[in-house]
TIGUDO-185612 format. One line per 10 residues: number of its first residue (from 1); for each residue z, x, y of C-alpha. Coordinates in Angstrom, 3 decimals, decimal comma. Each point is the difference from the previous one (the first is absolute). Example, Ala and Ser with C-alpha at 12.3 -4.5 7.8 and 13.67 -1.06 7.14 Angstrom:
BEGIN
1 = 7,800 12,300 -4,500  -0,660 1,370 3,440 .
# end
This chain:
BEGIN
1 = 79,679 171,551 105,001  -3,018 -2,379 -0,656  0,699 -3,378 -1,268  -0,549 -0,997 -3,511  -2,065 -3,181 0,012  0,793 -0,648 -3,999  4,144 0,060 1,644  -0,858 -2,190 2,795  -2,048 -2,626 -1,426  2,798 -0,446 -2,536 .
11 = 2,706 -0,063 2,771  -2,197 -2,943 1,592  -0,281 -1,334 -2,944  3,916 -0,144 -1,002  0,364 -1,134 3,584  -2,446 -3,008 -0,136  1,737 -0,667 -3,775  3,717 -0,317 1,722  -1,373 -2,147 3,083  -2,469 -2,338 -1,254 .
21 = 2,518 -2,113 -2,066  2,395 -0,243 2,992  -2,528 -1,366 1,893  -1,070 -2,701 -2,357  3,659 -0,957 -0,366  0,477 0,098 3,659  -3,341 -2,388 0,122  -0,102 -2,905 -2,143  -2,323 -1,735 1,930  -2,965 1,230 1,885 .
31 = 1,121 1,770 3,111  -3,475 -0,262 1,441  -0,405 -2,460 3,348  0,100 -3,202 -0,583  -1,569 -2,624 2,527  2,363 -1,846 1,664  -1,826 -3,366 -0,481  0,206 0,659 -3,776  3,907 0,752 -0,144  0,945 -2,549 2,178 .
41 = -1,735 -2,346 -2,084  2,116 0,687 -2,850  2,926 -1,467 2,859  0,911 -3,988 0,468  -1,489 0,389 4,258  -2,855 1,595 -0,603  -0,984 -0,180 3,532  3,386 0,756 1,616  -0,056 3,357 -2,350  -3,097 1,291 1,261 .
51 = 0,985 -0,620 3,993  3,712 1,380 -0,259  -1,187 3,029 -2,274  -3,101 0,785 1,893  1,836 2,507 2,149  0,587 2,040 -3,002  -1,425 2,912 -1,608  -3,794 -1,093 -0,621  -0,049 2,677 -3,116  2,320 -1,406 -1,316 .
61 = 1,198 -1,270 -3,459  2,255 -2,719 -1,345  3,079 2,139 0,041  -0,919 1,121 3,101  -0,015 -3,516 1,400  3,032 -1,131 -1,777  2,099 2,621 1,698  -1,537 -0,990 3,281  0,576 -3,686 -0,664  3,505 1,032 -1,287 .
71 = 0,800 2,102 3,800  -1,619 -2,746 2,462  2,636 -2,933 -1,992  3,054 2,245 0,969  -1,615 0,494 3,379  -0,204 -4,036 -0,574  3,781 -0,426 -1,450  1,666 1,939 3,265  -1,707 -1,926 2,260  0,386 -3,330 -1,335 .
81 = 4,114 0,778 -0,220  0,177 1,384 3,491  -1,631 -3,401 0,757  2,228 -2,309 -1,860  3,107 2,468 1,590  -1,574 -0,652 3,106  0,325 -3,722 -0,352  3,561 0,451 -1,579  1,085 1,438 3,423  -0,504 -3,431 1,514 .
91 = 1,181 -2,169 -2,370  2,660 -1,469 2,683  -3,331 -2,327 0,815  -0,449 -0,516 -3,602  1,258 -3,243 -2,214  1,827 1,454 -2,549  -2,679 -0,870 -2,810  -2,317 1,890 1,549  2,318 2,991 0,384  0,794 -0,581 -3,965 .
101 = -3,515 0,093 -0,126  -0,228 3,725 1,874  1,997 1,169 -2,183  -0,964 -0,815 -3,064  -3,299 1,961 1,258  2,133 2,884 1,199  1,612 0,770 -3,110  -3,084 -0,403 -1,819  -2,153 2,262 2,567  2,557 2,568 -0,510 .
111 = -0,263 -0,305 -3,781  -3,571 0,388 0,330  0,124 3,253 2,301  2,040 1,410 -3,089  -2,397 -0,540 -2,072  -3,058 0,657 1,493  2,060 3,352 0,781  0,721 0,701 -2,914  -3,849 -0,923 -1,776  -1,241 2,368 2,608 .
121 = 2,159 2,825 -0,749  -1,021 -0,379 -3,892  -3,624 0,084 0,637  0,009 2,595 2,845  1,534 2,287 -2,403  -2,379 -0,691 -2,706  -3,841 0,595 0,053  -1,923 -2,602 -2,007  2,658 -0,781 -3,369  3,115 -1,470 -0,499 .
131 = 1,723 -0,265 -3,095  -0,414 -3,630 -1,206  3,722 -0,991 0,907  0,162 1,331 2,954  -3,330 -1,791 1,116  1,731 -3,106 -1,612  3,265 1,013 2,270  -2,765 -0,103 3,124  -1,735 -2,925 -0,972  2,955 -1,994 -0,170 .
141 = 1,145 1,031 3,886  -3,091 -1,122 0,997  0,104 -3,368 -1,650  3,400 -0,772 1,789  -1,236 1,596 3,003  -2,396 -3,554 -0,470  2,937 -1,930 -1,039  2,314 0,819 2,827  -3,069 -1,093 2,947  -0,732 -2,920 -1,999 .
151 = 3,697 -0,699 0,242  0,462 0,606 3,378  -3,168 -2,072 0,733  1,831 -2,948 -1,475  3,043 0,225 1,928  -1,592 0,101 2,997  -2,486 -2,731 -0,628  3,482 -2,565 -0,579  0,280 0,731 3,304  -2,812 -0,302 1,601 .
161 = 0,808 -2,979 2,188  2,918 1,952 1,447  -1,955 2,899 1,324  -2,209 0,200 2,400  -1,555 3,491 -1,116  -0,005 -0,593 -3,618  -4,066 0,021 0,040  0,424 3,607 1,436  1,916 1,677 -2,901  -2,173 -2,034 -3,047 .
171 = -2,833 1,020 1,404  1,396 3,664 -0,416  1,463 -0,882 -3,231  -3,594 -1,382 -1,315  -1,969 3,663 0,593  3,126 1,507 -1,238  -0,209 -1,679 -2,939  -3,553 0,797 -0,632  0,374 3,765 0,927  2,748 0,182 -2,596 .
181 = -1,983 -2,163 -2,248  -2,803 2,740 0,158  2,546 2,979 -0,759  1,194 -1,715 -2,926  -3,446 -0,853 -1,190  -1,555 3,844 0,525  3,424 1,454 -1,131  -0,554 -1,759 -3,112  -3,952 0,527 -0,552  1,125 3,842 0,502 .
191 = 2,725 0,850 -1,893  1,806 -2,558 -2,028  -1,875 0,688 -3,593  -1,393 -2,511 -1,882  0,764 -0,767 -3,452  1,953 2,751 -0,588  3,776 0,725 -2,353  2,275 0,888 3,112  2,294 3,187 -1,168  3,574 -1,084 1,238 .
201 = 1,351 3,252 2,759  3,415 -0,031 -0,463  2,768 1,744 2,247  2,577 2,103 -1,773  2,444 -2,991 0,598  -2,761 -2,443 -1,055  -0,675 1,603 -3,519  4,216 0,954 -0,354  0,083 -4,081 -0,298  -3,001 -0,916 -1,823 .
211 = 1,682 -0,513 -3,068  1,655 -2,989 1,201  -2,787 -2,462 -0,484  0,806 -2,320 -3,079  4,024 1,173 0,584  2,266 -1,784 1,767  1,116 -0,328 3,474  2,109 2,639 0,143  1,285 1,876 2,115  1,283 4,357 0,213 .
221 = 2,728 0,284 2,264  2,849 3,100 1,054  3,461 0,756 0,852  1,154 -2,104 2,553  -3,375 -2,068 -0,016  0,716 -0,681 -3,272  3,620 -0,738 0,346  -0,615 -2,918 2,599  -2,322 -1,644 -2,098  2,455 -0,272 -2,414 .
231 = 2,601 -0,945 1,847  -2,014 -2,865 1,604  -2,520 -1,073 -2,790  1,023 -2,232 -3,123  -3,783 0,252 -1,278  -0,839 2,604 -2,719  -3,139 0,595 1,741  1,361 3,770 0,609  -0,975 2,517 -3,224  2,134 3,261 0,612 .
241 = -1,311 1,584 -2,893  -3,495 0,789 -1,931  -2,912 0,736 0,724  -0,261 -0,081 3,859  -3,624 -0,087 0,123  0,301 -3,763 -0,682  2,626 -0,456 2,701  -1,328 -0,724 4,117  2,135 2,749 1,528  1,978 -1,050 3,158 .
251 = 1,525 2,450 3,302  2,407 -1,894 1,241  1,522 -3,564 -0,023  1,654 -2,267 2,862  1,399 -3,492 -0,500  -0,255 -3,400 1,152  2,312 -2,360 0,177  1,353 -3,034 1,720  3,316 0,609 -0,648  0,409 2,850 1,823 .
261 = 0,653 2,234 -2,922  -3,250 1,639 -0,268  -1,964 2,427 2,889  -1,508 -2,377 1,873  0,262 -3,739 0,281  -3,457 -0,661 1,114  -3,086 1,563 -1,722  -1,967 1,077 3,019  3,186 1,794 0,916  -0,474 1,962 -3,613 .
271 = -4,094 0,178 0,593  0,968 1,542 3,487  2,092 2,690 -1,749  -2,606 0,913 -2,734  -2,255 3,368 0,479  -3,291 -0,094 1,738  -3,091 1,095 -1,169  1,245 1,273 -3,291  -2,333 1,423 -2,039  1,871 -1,252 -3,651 .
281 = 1,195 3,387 -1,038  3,480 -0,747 -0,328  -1,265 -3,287 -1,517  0,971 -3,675 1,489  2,869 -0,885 2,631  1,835 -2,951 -1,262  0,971 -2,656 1,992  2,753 -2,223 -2,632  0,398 -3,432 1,640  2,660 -1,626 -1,813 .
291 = -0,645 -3,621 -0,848  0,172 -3,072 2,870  -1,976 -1,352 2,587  -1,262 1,615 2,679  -1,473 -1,409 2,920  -2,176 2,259 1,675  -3,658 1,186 0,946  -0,308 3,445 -1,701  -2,981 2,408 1,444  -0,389 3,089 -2,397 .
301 = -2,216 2,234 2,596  -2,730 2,469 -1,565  1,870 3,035 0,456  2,793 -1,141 -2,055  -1,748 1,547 -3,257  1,438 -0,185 -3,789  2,297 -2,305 0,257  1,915 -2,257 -2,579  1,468 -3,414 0,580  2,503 -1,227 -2,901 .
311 = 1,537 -3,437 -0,427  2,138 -1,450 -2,237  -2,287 -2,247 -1,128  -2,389 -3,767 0,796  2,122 -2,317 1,621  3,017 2,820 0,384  -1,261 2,075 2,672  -1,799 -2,161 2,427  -2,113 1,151 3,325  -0,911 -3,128 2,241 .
321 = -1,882 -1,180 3,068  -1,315 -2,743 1,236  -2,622 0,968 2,681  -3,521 -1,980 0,034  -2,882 -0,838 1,702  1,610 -3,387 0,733  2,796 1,654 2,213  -2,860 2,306 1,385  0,264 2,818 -1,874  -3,387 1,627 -1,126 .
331 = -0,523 -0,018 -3,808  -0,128 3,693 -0,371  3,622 0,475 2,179  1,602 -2,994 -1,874  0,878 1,832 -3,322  3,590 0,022 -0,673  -0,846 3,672 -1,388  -2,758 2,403 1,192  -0,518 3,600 -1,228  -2,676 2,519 0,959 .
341 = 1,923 2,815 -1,794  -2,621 1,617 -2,783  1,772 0,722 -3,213  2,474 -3,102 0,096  1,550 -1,109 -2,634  2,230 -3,471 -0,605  1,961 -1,784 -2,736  2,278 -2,422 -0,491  -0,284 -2,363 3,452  -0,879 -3,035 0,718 .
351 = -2,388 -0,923 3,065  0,524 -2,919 2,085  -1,610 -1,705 2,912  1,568 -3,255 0,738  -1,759 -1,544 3,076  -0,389 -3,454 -1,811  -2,522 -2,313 -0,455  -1,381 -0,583 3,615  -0,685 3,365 0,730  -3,157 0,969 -1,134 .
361 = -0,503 3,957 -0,677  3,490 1,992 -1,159  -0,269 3,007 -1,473  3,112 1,551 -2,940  -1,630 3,042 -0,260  -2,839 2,104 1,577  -1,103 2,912 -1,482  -2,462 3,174 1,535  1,339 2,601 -2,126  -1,906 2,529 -1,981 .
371 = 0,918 0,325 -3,318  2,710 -2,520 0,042  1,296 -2,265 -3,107  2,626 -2,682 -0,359  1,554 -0,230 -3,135  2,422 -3,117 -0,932  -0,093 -2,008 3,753  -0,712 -3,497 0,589  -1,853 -0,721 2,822  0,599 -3,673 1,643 .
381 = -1,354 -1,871 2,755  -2,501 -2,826 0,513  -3,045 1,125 1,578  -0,960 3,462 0,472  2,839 1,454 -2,470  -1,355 3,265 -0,876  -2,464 1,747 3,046  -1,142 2,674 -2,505  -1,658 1,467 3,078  -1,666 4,033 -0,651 .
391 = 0,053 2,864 -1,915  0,909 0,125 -3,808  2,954 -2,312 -1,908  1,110 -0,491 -3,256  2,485 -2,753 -0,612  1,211 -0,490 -3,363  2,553 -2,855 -1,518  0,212 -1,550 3,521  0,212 -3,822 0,631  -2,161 -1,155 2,681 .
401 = 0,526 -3,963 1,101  -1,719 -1,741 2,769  -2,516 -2,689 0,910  -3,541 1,016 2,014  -1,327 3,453 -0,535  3,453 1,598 -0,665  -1,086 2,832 -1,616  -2,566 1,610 2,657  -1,401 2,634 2,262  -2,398 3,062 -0,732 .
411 = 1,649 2,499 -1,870  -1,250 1,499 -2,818  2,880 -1,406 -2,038  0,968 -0,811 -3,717  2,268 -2,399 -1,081  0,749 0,640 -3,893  2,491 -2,405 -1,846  1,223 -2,104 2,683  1,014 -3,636 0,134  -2,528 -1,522 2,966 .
421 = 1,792 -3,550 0,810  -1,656 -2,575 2,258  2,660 -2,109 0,951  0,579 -3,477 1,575  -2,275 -0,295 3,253  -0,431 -3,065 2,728  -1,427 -2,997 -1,545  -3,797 0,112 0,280  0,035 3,488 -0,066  -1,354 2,391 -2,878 .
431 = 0,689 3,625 -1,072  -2,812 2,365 -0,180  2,385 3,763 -1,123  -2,418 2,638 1,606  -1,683 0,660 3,009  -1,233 2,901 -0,459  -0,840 1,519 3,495  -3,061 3,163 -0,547  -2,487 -0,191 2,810  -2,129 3,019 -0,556 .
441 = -2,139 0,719 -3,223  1,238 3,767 -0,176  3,624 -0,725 0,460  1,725 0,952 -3,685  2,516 -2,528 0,368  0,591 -3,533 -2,449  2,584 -1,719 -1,402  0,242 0,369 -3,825  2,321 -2,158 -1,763  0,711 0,783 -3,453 .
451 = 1,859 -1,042 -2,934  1,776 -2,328 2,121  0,897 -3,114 -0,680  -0,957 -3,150 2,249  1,838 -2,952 -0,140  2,082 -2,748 2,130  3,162 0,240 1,670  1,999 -2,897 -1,917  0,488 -1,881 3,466  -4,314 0,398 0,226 .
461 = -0,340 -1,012 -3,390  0,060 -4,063 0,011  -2,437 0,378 2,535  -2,232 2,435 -0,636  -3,053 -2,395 -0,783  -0,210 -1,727 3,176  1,219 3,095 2,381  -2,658 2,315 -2,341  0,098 3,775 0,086  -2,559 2,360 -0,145 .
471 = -0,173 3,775 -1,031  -0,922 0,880 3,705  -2,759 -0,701 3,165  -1,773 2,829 1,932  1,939 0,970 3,225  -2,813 2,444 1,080  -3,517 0,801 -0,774  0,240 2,137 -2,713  2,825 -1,314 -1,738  1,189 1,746 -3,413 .
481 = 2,019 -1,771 -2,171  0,521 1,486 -4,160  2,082 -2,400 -2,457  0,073 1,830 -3,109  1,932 -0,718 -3,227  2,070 -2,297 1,719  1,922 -3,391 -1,893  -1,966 -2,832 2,594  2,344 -3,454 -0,537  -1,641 -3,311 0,519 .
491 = 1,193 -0,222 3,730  -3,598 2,134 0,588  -2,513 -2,459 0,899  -3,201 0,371 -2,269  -2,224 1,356 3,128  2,165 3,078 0,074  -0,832 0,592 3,489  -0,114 -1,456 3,641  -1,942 1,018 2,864  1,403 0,289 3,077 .
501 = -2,557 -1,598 2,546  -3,168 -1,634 -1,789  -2,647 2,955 -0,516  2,601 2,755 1,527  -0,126 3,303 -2,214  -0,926 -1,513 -3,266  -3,293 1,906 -0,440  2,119 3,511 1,325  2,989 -0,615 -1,619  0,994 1,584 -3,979 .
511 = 2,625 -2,012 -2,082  -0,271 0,298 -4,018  2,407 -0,739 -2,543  0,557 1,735 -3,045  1,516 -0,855 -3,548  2,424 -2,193 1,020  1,958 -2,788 -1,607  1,930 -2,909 0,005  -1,513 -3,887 1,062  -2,096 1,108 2,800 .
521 = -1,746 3,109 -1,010  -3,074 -1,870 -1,149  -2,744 0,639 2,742  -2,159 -3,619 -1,335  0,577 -1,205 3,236  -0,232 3,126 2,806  -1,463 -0,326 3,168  -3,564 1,473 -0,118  0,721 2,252 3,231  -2,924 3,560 -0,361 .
531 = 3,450 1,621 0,581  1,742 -1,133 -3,113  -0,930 2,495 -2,461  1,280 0,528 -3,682  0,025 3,111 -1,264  -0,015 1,567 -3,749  2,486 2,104 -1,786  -1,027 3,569 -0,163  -2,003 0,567 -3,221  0,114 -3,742 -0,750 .
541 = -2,771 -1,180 2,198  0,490 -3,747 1,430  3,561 -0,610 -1,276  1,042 -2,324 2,536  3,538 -1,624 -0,752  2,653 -0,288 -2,573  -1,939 -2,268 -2,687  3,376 -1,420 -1,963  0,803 -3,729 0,321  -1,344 -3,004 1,212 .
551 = 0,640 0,825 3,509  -1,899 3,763 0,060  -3,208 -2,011 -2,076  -3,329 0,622 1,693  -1,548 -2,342 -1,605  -1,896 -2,188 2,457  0,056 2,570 2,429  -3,000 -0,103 2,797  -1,877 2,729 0,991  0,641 1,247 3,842 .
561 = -2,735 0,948 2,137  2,518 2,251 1,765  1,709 2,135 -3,423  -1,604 3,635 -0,229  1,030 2,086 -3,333  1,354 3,502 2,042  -0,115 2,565 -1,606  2,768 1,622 -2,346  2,268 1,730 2,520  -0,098 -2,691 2,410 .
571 = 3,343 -1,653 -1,556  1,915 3,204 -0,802  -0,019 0,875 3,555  2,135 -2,297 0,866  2,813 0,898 -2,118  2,667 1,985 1,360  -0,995 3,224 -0,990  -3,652 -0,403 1,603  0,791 -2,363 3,012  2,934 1,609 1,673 .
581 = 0,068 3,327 -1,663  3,117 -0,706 -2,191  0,073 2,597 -2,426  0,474 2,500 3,320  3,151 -1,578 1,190  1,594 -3,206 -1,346  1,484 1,829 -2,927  1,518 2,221 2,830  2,086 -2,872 0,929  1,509 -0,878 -3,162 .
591 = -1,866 -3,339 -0,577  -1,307 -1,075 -3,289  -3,637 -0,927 0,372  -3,304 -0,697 -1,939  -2,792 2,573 1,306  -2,370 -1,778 -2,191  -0,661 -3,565 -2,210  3,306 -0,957 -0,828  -1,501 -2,507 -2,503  -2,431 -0,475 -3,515 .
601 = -3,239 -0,615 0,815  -2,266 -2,493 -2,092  -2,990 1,780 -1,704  -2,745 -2,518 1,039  -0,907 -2,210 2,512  -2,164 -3,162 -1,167  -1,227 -0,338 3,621  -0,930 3,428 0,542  -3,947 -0,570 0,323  0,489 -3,049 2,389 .
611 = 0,437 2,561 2,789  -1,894 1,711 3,069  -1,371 3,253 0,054  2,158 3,110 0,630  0,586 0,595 3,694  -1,226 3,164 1,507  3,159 2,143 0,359  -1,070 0,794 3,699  0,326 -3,774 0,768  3,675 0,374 -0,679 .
621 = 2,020 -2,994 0,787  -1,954 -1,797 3,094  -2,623 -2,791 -0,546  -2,938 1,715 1,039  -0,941 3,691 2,399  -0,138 -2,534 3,462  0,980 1,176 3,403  3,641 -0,706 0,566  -0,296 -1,180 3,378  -1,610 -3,096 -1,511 .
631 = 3,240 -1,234 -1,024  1,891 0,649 3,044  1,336 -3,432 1,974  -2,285 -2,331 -2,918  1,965 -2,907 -1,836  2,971 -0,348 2,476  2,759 -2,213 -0,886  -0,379 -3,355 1,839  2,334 -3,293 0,352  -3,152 -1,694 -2,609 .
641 = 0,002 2,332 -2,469  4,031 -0,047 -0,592  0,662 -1,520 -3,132  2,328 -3,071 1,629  1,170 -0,824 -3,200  1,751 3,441 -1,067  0,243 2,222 3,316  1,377 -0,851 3,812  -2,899 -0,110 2,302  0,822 3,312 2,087 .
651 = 0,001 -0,392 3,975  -3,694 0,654 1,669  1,172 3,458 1,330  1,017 1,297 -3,382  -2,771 0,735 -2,088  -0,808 3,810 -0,540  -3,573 0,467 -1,091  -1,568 1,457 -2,175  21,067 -8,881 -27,451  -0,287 1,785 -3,184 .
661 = 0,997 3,469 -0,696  -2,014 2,650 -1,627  -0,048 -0,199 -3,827  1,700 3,124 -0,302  0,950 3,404 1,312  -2,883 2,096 0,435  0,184 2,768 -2,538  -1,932 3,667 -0,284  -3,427 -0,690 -1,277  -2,484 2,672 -1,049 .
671 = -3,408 -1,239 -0,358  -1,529 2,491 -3,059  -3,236 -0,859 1,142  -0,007 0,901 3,682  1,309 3,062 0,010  -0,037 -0,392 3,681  2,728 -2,074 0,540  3,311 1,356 -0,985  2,092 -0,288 2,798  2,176 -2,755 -0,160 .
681 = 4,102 0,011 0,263  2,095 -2,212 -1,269  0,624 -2,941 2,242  2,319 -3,222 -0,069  -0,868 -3,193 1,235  1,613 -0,647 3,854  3,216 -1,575 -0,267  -0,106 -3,587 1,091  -0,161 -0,552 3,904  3,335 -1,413 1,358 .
691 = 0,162 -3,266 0,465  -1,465 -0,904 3,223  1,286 -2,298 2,962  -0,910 -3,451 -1,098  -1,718 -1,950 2,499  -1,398 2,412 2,084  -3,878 0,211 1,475  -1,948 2,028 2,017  -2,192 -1,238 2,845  -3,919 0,518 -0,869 .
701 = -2,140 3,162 0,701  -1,385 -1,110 4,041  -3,911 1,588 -0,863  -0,046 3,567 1,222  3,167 -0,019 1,885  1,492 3,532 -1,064 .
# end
């Protein structure tokens, strides 16, 4: 039978109808070949991307390239653990700082093999799209996949002097870093969209809970779950009845207790005993530890998924350690409390690290877990007291205390309505809170403090004038530091901000401050730094701070060479629901939090026309489009540029290169006129920090010692 050509021109036609649109969805960028010279250009090594991707596909585009990039670091990951297992194997030659050292590396080479695995596996099963969370999810591995060499390049370089191969594995460590530098960079030029609303993807258990973010922390418990709770809890943090969808459901429960009443008397006994690699179907497994003091080193390792720590309050249940650099401990393995574990999930504890005065870095807590938040814990230690290190955090109604850069690391992490306490330090010795530790322009990671509130530890207070404190100093290149709608108390000095080694970072770095109060919001007297930006509210262009009292006048205030007016977004982002993804899982957890502004906004800024031009959004956070490389090994710490008066001169060896309280309880505001910004929970204002040893110190920061 002869073919009708009227039938088949419609059939291609219907075809070509059904296809086409697939096809542009499945190409949002141009899938045509791409130059190598020109993508790798978009990349921080320029020249190192064109020589370790010229062996790839010369047709190629940038997704292309990004998944070949994305193969040849795994390649990379193995073989750098099989060599630091290698070394392991002879550690009976080793000092044991150096084996510290290894293993700090080993853990972190392993972390990174997981999730380079896992970014792989994502784009290997997808062509050229990912939805936007998921390409957040990816982007974020990759940034701690930066993180966790970075870190490992530290520990090794405080030991340089002990090992005689040391040169060997940096040098492996620096093209490492630069290969994963490169992923990161095309992975992000490919597929993370710009500028666009993300569209939360929850899991059935994920949008069960939803419900539960301005509620309580509550908990949905069962029969004999339920039962031991009861039996064991005198809190009325339990809700047996309503509307569940407002309740964090939980599988099972063990105890903790000293006494020997409970199911364990240790808590790494009870994290041994929880499920691993639960997937949170069943919800949370709750490990209870009854109130006292424990003294060990908890490790919460990554397969030990969804899991719920429970105290019985600050200063009830206590976890402490005193491990430091001083007694030869690395920073990263001298944290009373480590966890990995994605999905975590703890309340109610206090952290502790009590190595004293003369011991330099001691970490409380360190945290590399994605999608973890802290909700009522205090956090205390000198220097170094909370290593937020990778991934995602929320922490919310937390006290953090300390003395140099005790709130640090390079997660992307939010702090919302916490008490941040600088407390007593050595005499001569000041108190700069961050140190913010981002070292690659593509990384998503920053530390956003908001609605906190800022102010002295009463044994820092008398002092606070002569030992001065500052809201934080650049650890790494492209430090990112947020203060947002925070109460700043006089302790702050009037600069705001201290660098960390002359020039070092301050043309790279991003710190702003937004709307904040109290005696030292004013920004008269800010250092001039091109990083130092100040950004306007969305749809009130150029509003810079809080504008009410003599203290927040900005009258007198100079012009910096350095400010750029950003444009709208640019402070949004870096509230929880934009910066860590919050609306997709903190309200999972039970946690009240503040997606967006949790604060009135005024309508006009006086200074608004005193500013800079917009920034291009392509320039993004970095000082300029210059070859990374240019940076590498500049500005390193030396015995003459230590600021004698304020920090220990560190040992020739040790460099590594390159109070008041808030006014009142925040309450639900809903701005009529920014329709935009409606997500903000009920919050109170952290209770008080426990009083704190009197008379203690902490030994000063040695320059690059880690």
């Amino acid at each position: 039978m002869p073919k009708n050509p009227l039938h088949s021109q419609f059939t291609t036609l219907s075809i070509l109808i059904i296809i086409l649109p697939l096809i542009a969805f499945s190409q949002p960028n141009s899938p045509n070949p791409t130059p190598l010279s020109t993508i790798c250009k978009s990349t921080p090594y320029p020249s190192f991307c064109n020589t370790v991707l010229s062996d790839s596909n010369s047709s190629a585009n940038i997704y292309d390239y990004g998944r070949f990039s994305i193969h040849k670091s795994l390649s990379s990951a193995r073989n750098f653990l099989s060599l630091i297992q290698k070394y392991l194997q002879e550690s009976k030659t080793l000092t044991v700082p150096v084996v510290r050292a290894l293993q700090d590396c080993e853990f972190l080479a392993q972390c990174n093999l997981d999730y380079l695995t896992s970014s792989s596996q994502i784009l290997d099963r997808n062509s050229q799209t990912l939805p936007d969370l998921e390409a957040d999810d990816v982007q974020t591995l990759l940034s701690a996949i930066l993180t966790n060499i970075e870190t490992c390049t530290d520990s090794l370089q405080s030991t340089a002097s002990a090992w005689s191969v040391t040169d060997n594995v940096l040098t492996r460590l620096y093209n490492d870093t630069r290969l994963y530098s490169v992923s990161l960079a095309l992975f992000t030029q490919g597929w993370v969209s710009k500028g666009k609303t993300k569209r939360p993807v929850f899991t059935g258990f994920e949008r069960k809970r939803l419900k539960s973010v301005d509620g309580r922390f509550n908990l949905r418990m069962h029969g004999k779950t339920l039962e031991i709770y009861r039996n064991v809890s005198h809190r009325r943090m339990l809700q047996s009845g309503g509307d569940s969808n407002n309740q964090v459901q939980v599988s099972n429960i063990v105890i903790v207790s000293k006494d020997g009443t409970g199911n364990f008397s240790t808590i790494n006994d009870a994290v041994r005993a929880a499920p691993t690699n639960a997937n949170g179907t069943n919800g949370y497994f709750l490990i209870y530890i009854k109130g006292g003091v424990y003294e060990e080193y908890v490790s919460i390792a990554s397969n030990k998924k969804y899991l719920m720590m429970l105290g019985d309050g600050i200063n009830q249940t206590i976890i402490t350690g005193n491990h430091s650099v001083g007694d030869g401990w690395t920073t990263f393995n001298s944290a009373t409390f480590a966890v990995v574990a994605p999905n975590f999930i703890a309340a109610d504890i206090t952290f502790r690290n009590t190595a004293g005065p003369a011991k330099s870095q001691a970490v409380a807590v360190r945290n590399g877990a994605d999608l973890s938040a802290f909700y009522y814990c205090s956090f205390e230690a000198y220097q170094d007291t909370l290593y937020a290190h990778s991934l995602r955090q929320f922490y919310r109604d937390c006290t953090i205390s300390g003395t140099v850069d005790f709130v640090f690391g390079n997660a992307a992490a939010v702090l919302q309505s916490c008490n941040i306490l600088p407390r007593l330090p050595l005499p001569g010795q000041f108190n700069p809170i961050t140190a913010q530790g981002r070292t690659d322009p593509n990384q998503n990671t920053g530390t956003s403090v908001h609605g906190c509130n800022i102010t002295a530890d009463p044994d820092y207070f008398p002092i606070r004038h002569t030992n001065k404190a500052y809201l934080g100093r650049p650890w790494k290149e492209f430090s990112r530091t947020i203060i947002l709608e925070s109460f700043l108390d006089d302790l702050i000095q009037p600069q705001g901000w201290l660098p960390w080694n002359e020039t070092f970072a301050l043309d790279t770095l991003f710190y702003t401050e937004f709307n904040n109060r109290g005696p030292a919001a004013s920004k008269a007297g800010r250092v001039t730094w091109a990083g130092v930006k100040e950004l306007p509210h969305p749809r009130r262009p150029g509003h810079v701070g809080w504008g009410q009292g003599a203290a927040a006048s900005k009258a007198g205030r100079v012009t910096w060479a350095g400010v750029k007016e950003l444009p709208a977004s640019r402070i949004r982002r870096f509230t929880a629901d934009k910066f860590i993804d919050g609306k997709r899982w903190v309200p999972v957890q039970g946690v009240p939090y503040a997606g967006g502004f949790m604060l009135p906004v005024p309508a006009k800024d006086a200074n608004a026309g005193a500013y800079s031009p917009v920034v291009p959004e392509e320039d993004k956070d970095i000082g300029g489009s210059k070859d990374k490389s240019e940076y590498i090994g500049r500005n390193k710490p030396s015995a003459s540029s230590v600021p004698t008066t304020s920090i220990a001169a560190a040992p020739e060896s040790s460099y590594v290169a390159a109070a008041s309280p808030l006014p009142s309880p925040y309450t639900n505001y809903n701005n009529n006129n920014n329709n935009e910004d409606t997500t903000v929970a009920a919050a109170s204002t952290p209770a008080s920090s426990p009083a704190l040893q009197s008379g203690k110190t902490e030994s000063a920061r040695f320059f690059g010692l880690w």
